[in-house]
C-alpha positions in Angstrom: 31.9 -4.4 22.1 31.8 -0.7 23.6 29.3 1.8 21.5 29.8 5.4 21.2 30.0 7.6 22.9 30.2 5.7 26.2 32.2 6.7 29.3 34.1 3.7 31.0 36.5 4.6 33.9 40.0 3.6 33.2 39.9 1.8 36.6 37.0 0.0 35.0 37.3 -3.9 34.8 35.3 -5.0 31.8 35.2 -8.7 31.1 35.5 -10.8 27.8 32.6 -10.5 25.6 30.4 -7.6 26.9 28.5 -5.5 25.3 28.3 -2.0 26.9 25.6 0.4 24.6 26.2 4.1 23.9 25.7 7.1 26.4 26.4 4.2 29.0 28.3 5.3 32.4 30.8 3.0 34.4 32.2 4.7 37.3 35.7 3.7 39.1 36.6 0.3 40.3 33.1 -1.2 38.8 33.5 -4.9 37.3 31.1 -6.3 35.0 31.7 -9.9 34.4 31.9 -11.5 30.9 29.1 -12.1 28.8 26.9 -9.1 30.2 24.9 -7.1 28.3 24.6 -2.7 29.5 22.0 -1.2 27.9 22.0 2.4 26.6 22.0 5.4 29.2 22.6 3.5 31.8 25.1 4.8 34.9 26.8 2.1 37.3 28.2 3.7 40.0 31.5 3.7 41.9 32.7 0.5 42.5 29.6 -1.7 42.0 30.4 -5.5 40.5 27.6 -6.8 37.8 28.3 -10.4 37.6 28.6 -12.4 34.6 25.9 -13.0 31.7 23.6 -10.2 33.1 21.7 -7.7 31.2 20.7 -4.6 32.4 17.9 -2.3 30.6 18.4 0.8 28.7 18.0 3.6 31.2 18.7 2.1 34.9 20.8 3.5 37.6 22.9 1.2 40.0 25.0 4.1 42.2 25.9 1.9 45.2 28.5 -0.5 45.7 26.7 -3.7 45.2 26.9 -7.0 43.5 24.7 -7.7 40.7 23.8 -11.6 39.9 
């Protein structure tokens, strides 16, 4: 479920089930895997992979290409 207004890069890959809150950024190439949870106002950066089932708070920044478990 994506909330308004969010902004999700068409070369986004966003898996099954996640829930992605409003004024949430996901820059290009960034994968979050199914099940996750993005809290509101949060950015992910370029090409940074959140893996599956994780929840990230309202608010936080991840700007580097890095894997999230």
């Amino acid at each position: 479920m994506i909330h308004q207004p969010a902004s999700i890069s068409p070369t986004a890959q966003i898996g099954a089930e996640v829930t992605v809150w409003r004024f949430t950024t996901i820059c290009d190439g960034a994968r979050i895997g199914s099940g996750s949870v993005i809290g509101s106002g949060v950015f992910i950066g370029k090409e940074c992979v959140i893996g599956a089932g994780v929840h990230i708070q309202h608010g936080q920044r991840h700007e580097t290409a890095r894997r999230h478990r």
